[in-house]
N, C-alpha and C positions, 0 to 999 in steps of 0.2 A: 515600332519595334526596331530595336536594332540585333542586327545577325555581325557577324566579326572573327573572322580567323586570323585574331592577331600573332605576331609571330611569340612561341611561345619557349624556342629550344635556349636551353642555357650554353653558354661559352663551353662549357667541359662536354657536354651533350654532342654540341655543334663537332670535335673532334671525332667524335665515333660512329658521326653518318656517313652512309653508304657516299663513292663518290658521285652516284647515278643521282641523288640528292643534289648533292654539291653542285655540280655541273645546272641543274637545269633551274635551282634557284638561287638566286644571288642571297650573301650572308643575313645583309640586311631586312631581309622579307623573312628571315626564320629567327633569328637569335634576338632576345631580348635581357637585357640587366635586370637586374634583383629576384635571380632562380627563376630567369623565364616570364616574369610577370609583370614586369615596368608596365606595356601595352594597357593590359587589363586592368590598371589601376589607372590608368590617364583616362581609359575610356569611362569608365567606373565613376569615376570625379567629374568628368564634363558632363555627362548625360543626369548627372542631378545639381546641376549649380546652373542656373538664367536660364529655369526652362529647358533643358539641355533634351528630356524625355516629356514630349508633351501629353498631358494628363488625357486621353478619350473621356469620353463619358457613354459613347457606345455598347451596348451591353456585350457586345464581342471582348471586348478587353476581359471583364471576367474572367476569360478561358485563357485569355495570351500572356504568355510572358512579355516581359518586354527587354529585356535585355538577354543575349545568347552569343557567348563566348567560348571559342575552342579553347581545350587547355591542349596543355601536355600527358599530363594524365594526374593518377591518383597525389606524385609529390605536391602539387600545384595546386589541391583543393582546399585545402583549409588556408594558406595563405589569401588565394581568391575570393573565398567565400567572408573572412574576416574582413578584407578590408571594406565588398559590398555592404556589408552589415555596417561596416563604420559608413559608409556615402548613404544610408537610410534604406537600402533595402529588405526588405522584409520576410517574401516570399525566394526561399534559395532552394534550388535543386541542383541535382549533378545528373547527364545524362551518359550515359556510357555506346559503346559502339559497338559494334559486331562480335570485335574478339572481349566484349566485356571488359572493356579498358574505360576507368570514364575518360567523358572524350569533350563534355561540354559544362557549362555551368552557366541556368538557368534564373533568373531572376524579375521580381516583381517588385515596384517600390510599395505598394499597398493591393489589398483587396477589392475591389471596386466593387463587390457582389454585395 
């Protein structure tokens, strides 16, 4: 399984956070090119090409995801979601957070069940 809070905030985004943000994380750990989502799509591409996500056979995998990435929220899902679907993922969900924001995007390359 991989878990990943890549960085997700866009260049225009980046602008309109708080400075208490700014100050304790450096830019490059938040902002990412193409609307936030460069990260997710390198991660996306490597974890299915030479083995990238290795296949279990465990019957625990049934129940796991195996791929789990922060977004930004709802702008960010259907780009994320489209491009998993092109790298062969199958099983897609979106998880949302407390304040009901989605907050994550869940994915499986197949079914093992």
């Amino acid at each position: 399984m991989i878990l990943s809070n890549p960085p997700y905030v866009t260049n225009e985004e980046y602008k309109t956070l708080k400075d208490d943000v700014k100050l304790w994380e450096d830019k490059i750990a938040l902002v990412a090119e193409k609307d936030g989502t460069a990260f997710h799509e390198r991660i996306a591409y490597h974890t299915t090409r030479n083995n990238g996500l290795l296949r279990f056979k465990d019957s625990i995998q049934n129940y796991l995801p195996q791929l789990i990435m922060e977004i930004g929220g709802s702008h960010q899902v259907r780009k994320v979601i489209n491009y998993l679907k092109s790298c062969g993922f199958k099983h897609l969900e979106v998880w949302r957070d407390a304040a009901k924001k989605d907050r994550c995007v869940v994915a499986k390359l197949q079914n093992f069940g």
